[in-house]
Structure formats: structure tokens, C-alpha cells
mmCIF file of the protein (N, C-alpha, C, O) and its ligand, coordinates in Angstrom:
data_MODEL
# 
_entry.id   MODEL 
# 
loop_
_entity.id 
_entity.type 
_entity.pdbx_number_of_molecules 
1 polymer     1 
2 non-polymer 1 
# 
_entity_poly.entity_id                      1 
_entity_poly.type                           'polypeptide(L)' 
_entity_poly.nstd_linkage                   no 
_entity_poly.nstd_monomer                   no 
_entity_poly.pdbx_seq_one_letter_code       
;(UNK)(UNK)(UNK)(UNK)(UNK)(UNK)(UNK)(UNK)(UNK)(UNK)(UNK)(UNK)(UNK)(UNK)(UNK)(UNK)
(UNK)(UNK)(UNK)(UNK)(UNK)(UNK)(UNK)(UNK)(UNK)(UNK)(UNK)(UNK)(UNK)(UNK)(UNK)(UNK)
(UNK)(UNK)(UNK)(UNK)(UNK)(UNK)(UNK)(UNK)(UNK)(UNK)(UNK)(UNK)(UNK)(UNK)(UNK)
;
_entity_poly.pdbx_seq_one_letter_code_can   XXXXXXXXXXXXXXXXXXXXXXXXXXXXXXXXXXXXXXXXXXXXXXX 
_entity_poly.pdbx_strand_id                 A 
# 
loop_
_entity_poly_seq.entity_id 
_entity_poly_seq.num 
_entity_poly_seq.mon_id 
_entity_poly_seq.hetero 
1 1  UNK n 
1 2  UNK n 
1 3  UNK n 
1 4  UNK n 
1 5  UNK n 
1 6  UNK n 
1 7  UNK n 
1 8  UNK n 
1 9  UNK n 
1 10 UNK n 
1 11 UNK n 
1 12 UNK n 
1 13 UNK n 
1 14 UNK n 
1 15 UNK n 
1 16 UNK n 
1 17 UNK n 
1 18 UNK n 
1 19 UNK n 
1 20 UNK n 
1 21 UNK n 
1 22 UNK n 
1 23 UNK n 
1 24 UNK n 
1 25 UNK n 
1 26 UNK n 
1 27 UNK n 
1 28 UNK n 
1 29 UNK n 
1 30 UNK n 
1 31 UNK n 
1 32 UNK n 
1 33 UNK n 
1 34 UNK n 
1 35 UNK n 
1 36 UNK n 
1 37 UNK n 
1 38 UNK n 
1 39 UNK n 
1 40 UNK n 
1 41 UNK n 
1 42 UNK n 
1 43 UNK n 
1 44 UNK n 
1 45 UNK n 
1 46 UNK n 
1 47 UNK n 
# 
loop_
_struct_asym.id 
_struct_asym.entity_id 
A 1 
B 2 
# 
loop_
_chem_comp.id 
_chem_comp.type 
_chem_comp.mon_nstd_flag 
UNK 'L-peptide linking' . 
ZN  non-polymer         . 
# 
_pdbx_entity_nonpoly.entity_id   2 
_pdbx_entity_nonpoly.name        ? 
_pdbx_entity_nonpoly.comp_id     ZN 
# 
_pdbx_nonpoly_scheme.asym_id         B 
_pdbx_nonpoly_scheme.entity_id       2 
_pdbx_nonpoly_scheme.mon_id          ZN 
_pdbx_nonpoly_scheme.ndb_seq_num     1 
_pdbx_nonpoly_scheme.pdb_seq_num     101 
_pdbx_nonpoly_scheme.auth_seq_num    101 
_pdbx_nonpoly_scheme.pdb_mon_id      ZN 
_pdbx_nonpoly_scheme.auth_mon_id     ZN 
_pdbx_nonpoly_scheme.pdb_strand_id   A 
_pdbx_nonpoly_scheme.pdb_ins_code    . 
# 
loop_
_atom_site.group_PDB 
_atom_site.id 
_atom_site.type_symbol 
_atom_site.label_atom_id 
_atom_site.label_alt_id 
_atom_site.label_comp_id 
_atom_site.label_asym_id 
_atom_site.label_entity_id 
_atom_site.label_seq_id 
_atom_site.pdbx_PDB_ins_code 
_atom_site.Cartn_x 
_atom_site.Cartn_y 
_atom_site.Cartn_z 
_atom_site.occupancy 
_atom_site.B_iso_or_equiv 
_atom_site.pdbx_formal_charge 
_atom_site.auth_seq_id 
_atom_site.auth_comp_id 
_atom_site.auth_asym_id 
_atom_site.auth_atom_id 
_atom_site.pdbx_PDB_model_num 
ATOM   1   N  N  . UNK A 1 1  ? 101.618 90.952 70.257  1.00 0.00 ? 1   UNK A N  1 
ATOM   2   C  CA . UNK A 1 1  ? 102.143 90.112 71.343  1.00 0.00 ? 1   UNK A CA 1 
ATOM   3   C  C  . UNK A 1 1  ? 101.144 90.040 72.500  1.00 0.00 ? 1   UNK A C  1 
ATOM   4   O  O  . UNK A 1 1  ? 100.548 88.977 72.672  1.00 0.00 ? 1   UNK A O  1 
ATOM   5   N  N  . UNK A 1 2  ? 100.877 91.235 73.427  1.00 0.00 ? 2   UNK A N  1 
ATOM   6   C  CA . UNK A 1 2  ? 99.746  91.094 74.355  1.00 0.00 ? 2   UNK A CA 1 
ATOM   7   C  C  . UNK A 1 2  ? 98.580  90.692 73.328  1.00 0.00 ? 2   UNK A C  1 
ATOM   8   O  O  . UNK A 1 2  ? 97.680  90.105 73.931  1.00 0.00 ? 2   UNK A O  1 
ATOM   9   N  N  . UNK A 1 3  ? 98.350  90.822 72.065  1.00 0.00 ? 3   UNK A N  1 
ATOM   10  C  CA . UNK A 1 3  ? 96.817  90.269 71.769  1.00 0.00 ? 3   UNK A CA 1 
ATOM   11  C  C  . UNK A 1 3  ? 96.863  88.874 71.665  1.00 0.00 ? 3   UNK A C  1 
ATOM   12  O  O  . UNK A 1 3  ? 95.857  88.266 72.030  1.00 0.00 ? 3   UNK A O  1 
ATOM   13  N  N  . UNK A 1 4  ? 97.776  88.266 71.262  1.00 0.00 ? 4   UNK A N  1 
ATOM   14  C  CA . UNK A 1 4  ? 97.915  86.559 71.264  1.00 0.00 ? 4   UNK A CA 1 
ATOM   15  C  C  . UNK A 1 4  ? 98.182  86.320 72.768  1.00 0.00 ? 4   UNK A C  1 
ATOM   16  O  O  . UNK A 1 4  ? 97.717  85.220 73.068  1.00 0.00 ? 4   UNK A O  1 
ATOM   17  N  N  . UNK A 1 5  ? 98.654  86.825 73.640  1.00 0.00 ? 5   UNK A N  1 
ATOM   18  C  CA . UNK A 1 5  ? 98.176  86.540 75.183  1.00 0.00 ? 5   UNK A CA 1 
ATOM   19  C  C  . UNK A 1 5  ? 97.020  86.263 75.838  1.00 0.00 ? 5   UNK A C  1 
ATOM   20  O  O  . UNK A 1 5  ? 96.608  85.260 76.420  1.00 0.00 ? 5   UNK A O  1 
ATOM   21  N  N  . UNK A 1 6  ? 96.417  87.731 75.559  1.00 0.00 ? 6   UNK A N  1 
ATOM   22  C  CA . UNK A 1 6  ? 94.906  87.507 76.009  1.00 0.00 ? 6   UNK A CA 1 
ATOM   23  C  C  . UNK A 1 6  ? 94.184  86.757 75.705  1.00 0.00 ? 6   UNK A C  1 
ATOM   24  O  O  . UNK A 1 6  ? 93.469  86.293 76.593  1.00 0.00 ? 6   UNK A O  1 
ATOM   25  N  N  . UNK A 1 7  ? 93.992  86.214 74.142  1.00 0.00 ? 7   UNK A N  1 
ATOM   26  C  CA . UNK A 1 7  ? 93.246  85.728 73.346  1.00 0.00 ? 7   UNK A CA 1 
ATOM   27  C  C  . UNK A 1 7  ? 93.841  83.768 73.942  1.00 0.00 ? 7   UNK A C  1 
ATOM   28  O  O  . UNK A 1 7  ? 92.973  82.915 74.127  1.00 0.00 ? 7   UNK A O  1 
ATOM   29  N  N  . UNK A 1 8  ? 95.608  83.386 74.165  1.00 0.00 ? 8   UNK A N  1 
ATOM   30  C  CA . UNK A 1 8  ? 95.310  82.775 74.955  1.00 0.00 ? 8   UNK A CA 1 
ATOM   31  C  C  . UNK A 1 8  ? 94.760  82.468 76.148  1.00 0.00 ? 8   UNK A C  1 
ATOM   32  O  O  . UNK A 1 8  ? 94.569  81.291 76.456  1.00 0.00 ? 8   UNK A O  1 
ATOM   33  N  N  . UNK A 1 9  ? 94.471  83.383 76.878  1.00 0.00 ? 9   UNK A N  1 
ATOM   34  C  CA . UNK A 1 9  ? 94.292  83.566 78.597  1.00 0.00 ? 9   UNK A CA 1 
ATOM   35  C  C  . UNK A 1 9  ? 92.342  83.114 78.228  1.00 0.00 ? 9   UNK A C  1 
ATOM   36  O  O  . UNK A 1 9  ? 91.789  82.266 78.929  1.00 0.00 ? 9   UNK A O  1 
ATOM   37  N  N  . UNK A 1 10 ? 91.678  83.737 77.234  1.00 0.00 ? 10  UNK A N  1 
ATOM   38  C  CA . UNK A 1 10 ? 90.631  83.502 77.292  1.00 0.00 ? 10  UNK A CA 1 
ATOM   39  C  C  . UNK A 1 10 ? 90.135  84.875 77.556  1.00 0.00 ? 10  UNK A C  1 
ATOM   40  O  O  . UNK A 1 10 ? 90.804  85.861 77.246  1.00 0.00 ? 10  UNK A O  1 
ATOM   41  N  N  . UNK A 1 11 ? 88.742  84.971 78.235  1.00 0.00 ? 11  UNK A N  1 
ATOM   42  C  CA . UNK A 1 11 ? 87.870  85.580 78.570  1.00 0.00 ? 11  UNK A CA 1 
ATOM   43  C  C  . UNK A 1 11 ? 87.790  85.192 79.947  1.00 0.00 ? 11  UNK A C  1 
ATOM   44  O  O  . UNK A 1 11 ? 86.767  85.834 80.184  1.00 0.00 ? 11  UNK A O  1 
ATOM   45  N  N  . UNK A 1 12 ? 88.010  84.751 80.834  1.00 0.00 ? 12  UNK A N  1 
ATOM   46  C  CA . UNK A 1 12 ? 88.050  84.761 82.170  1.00 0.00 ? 12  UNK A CA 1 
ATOM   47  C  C  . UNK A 1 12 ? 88.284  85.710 82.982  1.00 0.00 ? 12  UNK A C  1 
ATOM   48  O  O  . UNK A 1 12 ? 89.461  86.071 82.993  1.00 0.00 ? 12  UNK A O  1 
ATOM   49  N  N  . UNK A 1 13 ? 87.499  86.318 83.756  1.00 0.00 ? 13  UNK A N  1 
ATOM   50  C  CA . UNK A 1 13 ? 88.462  87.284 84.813  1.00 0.00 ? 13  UNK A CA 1 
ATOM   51  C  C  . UNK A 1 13 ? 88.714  86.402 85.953  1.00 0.00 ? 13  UNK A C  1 
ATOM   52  O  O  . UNK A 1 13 ? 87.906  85.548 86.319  1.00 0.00 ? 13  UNK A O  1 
ATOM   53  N  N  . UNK A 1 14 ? 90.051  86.658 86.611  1.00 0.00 ? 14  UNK A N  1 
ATOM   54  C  CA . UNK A 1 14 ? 90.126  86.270 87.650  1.00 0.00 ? 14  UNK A CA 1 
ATOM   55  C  C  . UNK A 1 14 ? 91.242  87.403 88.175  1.00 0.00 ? 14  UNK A C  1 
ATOM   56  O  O  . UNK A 1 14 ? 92.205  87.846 87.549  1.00 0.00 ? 14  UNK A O  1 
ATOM   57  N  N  . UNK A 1 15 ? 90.865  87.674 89.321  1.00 0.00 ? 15  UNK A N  1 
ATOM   58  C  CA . UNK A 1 15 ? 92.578  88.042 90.452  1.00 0.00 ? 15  UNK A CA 1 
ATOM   59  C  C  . UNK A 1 15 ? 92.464  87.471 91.393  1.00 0.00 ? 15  UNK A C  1 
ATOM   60  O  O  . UNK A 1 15 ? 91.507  86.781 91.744  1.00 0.00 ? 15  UNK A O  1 
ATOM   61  N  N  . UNK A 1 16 ? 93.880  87.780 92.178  1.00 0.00 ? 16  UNK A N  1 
ATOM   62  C  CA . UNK A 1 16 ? 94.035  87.213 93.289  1.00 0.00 ? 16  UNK A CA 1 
ATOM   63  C  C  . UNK A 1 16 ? 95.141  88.251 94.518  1.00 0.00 ? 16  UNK A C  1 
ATOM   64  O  O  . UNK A 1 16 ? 95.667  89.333 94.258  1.00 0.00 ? 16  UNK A O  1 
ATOM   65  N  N  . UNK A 1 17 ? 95.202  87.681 95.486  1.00 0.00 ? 17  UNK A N  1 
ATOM   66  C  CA . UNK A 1 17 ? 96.056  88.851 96.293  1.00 0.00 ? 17  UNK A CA 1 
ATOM   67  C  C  . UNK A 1 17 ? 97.149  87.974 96.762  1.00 0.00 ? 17  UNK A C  1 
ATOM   68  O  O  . UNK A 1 17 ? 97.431  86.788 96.932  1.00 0.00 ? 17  UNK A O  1 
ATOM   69  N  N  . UNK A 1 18 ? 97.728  89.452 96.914  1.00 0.00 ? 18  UNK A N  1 
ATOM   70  C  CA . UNK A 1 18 ? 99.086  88.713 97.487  1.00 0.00 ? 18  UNK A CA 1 
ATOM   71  C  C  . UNK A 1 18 ? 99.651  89.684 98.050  1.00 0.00 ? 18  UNK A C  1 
ATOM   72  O  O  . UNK A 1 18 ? 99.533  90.800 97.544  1.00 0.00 ? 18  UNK A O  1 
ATOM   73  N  N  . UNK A 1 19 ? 100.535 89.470 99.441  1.00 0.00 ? 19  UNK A N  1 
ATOM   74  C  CA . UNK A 1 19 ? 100.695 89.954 100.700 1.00 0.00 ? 19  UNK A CA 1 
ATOM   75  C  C  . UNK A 1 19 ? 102.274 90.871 99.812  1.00 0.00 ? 19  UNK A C  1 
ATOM   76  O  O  . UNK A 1 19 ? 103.178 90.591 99.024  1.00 0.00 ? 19  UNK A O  1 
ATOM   77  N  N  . UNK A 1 20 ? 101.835 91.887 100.498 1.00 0.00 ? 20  UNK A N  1 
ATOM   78  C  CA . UNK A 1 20 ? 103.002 93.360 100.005 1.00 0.00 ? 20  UNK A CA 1 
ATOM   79  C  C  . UNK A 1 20 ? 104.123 92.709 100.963 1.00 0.00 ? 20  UNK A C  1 
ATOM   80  O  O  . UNK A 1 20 ? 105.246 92.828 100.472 1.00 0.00 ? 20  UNK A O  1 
ATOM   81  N  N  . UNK A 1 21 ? 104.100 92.117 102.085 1.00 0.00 ? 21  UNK A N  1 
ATOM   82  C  CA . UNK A 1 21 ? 104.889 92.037 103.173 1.00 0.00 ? 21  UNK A CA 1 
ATOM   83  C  C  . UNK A 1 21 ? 105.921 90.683 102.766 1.00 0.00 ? 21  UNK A C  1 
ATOM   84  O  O  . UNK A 1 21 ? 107.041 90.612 102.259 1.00 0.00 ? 21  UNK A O  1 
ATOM   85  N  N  . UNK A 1 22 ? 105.183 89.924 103.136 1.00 0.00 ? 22  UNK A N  1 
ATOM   86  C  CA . UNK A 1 22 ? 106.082 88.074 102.413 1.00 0.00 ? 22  UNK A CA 1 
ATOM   87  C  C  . UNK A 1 22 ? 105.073 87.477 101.491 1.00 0.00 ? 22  UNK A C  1 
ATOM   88  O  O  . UNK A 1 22 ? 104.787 86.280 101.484 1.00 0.00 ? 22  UNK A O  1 
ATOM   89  N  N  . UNK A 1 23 ? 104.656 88.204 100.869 1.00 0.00 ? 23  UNK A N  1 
ATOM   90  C  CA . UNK A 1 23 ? 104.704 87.965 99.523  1.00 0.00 ? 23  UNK A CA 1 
ATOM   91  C  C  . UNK A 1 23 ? 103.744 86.612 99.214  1.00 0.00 ? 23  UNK A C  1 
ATOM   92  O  O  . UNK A 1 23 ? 103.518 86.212 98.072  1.00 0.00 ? 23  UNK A O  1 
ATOM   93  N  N  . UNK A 1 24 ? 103.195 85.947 100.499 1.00 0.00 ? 24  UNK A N  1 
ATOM   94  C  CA . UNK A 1 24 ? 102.052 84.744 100.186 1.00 0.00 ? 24  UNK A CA 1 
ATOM   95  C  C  . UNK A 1 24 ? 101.067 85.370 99.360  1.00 0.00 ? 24  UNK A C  1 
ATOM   96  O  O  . UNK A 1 24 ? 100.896 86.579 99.204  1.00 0.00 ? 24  UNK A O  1 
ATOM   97  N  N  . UNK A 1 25 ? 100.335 84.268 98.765  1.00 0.00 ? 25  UNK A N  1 
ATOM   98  C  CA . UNK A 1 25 ? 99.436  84.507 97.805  1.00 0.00 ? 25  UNK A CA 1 
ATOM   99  C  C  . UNK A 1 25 ? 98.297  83.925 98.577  1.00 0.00 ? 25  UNK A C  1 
ATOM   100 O  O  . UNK A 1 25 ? 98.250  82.836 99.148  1.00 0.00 ? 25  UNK A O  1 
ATOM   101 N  N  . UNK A 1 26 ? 97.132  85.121 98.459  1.00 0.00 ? 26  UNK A N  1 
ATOM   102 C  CA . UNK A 1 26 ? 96.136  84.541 99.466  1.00 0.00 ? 26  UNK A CA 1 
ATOM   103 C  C  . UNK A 1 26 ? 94.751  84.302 98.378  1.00 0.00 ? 26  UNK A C  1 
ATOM   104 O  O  . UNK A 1 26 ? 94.346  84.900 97.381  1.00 0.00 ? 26  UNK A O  1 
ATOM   105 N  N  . UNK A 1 27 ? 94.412  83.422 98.945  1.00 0.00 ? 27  UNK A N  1 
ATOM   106 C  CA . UNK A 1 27 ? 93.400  82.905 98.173  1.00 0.00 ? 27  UNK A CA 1 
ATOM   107 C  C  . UNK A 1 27 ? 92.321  83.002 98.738  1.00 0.00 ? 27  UNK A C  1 
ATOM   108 O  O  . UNK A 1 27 ? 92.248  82.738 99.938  1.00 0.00 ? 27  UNK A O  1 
ATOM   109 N  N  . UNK A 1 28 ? 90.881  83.524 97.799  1.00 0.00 ? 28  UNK A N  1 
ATOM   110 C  CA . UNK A 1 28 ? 89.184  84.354 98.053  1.00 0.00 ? 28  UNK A CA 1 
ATOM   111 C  C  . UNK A 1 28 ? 89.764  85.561 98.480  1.00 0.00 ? 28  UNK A C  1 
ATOM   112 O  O  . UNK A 1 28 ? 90.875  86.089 98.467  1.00 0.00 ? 28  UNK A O  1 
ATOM   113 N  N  . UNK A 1 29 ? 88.280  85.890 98.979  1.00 0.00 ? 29  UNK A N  1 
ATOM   114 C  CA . UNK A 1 29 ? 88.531  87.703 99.804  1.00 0.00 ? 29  UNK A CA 1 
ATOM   115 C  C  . UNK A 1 29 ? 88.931  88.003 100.869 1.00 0.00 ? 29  UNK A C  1 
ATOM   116 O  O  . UNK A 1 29 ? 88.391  88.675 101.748 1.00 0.00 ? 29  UNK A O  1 
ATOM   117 N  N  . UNK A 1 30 ? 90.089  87.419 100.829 1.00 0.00 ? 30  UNK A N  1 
ATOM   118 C  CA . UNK A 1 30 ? 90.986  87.542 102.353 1.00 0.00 ? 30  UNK A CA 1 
ATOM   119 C  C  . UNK A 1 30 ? 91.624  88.905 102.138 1.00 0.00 ? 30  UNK A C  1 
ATOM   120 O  O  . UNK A 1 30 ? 92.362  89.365 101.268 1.00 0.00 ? 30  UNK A O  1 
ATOM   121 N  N  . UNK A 1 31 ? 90.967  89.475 103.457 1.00 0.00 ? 31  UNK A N  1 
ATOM   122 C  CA . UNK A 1 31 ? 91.438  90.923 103.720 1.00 0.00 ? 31  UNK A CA 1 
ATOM   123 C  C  . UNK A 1 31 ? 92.573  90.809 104.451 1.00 0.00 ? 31  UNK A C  1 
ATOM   124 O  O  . UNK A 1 31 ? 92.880  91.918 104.889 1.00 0.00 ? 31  UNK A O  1 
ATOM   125 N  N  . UNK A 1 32 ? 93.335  89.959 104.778 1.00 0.00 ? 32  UNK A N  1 
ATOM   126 C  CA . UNK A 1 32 ? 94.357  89.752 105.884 1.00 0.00 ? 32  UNK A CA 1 
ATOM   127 C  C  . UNK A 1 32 ? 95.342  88.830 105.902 1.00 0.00 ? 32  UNK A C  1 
ATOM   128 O  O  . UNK A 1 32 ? 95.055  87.716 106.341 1.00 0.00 ? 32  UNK A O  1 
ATOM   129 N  N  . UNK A 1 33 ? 96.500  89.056 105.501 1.00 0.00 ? 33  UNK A N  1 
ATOM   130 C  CA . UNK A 1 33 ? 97.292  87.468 105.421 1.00 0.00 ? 33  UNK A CA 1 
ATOM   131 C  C  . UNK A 1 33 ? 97.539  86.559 106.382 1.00 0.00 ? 33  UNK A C  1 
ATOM   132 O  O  . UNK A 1 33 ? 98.243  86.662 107.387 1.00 0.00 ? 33  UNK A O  1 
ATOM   133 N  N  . UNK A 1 34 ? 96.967  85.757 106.027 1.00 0.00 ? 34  UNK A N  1 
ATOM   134 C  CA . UNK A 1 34 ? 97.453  84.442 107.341 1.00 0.00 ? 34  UNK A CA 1 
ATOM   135 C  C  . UNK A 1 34 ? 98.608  84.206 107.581 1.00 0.00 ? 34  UNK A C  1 
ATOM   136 O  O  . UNK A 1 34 ? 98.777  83.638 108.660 1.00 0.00 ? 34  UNK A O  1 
ATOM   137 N  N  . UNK A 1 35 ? 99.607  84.440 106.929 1.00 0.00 ? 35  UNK A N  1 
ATOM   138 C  CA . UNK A 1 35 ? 101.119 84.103 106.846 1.00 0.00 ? 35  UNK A CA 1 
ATOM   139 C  C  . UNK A 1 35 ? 101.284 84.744 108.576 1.00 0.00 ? 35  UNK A C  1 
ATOM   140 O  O  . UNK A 1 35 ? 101.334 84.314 109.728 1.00 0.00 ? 35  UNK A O  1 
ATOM   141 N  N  . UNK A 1 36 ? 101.333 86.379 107.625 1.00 0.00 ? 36  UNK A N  1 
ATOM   142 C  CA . UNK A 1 36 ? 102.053 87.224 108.460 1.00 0.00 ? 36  UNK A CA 1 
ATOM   143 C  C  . UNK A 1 36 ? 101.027 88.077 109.642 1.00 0.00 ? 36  UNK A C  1 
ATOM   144 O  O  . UNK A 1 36 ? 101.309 88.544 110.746 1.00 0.00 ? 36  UNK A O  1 
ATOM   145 N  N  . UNK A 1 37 ? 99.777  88.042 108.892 1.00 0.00 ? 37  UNK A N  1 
ATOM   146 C  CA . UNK A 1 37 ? 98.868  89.192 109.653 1.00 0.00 ? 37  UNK A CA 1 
ATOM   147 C  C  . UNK A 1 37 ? 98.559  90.291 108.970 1.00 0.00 ? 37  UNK A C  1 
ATOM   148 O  O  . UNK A 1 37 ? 97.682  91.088 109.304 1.00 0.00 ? 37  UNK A O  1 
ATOM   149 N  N  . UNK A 1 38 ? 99.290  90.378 107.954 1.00 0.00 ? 38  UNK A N  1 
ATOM   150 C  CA . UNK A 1 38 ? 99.786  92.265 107.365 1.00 0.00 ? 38  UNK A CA 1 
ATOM   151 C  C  . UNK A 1 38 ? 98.116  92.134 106.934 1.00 0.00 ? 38  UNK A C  1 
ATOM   152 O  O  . UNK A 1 38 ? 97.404  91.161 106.685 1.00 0.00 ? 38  UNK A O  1 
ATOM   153 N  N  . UNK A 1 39 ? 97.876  93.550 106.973 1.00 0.00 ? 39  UNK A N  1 
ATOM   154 C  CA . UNK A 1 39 ? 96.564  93.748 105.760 1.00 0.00 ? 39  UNK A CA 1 
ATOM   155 C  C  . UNK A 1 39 ? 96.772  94.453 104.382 1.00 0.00 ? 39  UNK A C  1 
ATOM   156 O  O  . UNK A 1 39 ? 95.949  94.635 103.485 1.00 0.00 ? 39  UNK A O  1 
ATOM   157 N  N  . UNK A 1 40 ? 98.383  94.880 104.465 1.00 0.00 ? 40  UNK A N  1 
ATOM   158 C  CA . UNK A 1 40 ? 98.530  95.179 103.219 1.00 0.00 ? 40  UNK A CA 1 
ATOM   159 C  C  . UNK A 1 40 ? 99.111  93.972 102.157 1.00 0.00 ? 40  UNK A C  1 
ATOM   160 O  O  . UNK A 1 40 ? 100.137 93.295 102.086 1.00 0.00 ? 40  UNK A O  1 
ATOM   161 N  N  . UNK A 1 41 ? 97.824  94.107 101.360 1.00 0.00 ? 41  UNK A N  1 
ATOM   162 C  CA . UNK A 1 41 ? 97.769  93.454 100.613 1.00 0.00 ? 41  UNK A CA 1 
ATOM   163 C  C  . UNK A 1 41 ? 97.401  93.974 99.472  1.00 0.00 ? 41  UNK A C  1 
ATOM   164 O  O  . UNK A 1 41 ? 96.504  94.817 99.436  1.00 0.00 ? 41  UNK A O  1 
ATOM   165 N  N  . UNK A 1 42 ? 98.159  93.467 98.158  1.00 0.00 ? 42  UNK A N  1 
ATOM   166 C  CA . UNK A 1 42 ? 97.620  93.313 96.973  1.00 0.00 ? 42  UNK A CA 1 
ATOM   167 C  C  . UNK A 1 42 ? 96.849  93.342 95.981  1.00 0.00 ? 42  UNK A C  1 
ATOM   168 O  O  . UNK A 1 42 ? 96.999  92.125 95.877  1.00 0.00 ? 42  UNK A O  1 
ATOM   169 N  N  . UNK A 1 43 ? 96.104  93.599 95.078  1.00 0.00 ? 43  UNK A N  1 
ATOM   170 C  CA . UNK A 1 43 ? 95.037  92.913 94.376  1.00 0.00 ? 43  UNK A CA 1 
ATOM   171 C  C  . UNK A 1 43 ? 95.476  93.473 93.425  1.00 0.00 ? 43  UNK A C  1 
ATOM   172 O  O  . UNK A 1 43 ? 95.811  94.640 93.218  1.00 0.00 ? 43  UNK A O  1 
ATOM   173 N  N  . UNK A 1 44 ? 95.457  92.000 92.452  1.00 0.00 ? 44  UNK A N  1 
ATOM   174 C  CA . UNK A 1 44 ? 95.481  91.801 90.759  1.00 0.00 ? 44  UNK A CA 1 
ATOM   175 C  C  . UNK A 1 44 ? 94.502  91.326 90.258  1.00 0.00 ? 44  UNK A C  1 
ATOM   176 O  O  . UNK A 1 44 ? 93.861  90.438 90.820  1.00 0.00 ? 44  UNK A O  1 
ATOM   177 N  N  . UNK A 1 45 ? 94.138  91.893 88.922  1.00 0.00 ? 45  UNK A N  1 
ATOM   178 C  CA . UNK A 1 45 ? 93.193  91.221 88.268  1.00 0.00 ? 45  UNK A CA 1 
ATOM   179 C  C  . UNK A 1 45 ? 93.438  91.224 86.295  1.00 0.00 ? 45  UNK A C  1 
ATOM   180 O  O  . UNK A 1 45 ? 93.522  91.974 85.322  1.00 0.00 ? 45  UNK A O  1 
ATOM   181 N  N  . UNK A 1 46 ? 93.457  89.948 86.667  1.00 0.00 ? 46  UNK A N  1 
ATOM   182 C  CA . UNK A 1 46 ? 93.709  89.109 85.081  1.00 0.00 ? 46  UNK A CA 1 
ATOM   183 C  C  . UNK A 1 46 ? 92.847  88.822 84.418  1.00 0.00 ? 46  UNK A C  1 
ATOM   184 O  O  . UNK A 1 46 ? 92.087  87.923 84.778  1.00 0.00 ? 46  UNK A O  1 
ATOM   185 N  N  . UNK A 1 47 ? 92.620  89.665 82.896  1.00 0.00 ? 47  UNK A N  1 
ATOM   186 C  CA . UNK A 1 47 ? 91.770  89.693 81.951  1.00 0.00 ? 47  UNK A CA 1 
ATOM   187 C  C  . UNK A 1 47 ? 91.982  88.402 80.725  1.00 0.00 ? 47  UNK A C  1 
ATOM   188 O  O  . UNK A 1 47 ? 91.216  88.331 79.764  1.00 0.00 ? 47  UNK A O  1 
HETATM 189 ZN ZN . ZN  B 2 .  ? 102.063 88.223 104.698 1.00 0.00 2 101 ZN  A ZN 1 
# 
């Protein structure tokens, strides 16, 4: 099951962040959410 996932997903890495606080999804290397301000933030990364 995860191997027919990945194998759809590709070979790409990508992540992205997203704010622990309200939960916006911030996009590049934003250390800081614009939403709210919080700096706690997130980071995922998708294989
Ligand atoms: Zn936020």
C-alpha cells in the first residue's frame, strides 16, 4: 500500500510548513507565520 503511494508520488522531495497555531500553510522558508506571527511552526517533508 505505502509502496504504490510513493511510487505514485514519484521521486520528488518536497515539504512544506504549516503554522502549529492556525494551522496556515506557509509557503518557501518562512520562519514565521504571516497569519498569526507564531514561529512555531511545522515542517513536513514528502518523499
Ligand atoms: Zn499562524
Amino acid at each position: 500500500m505505502l509502496g504504490t503511494l510513493k511510487r505514485a508520488v514519484g521521486r520528488t522531495t518536497h515539504d512544506f510548513r504549516e503554522c502549529r497555531r492556525c494551522g496556515t500553510t506557509l509557503d518557501g522558508p518562512t520562519a514565521r507565520c504571516p497569519a498569526c506571527g507564531s514561529r512555531d511552526v511545522a515542517r513536513y517533508e514528502i518523499e
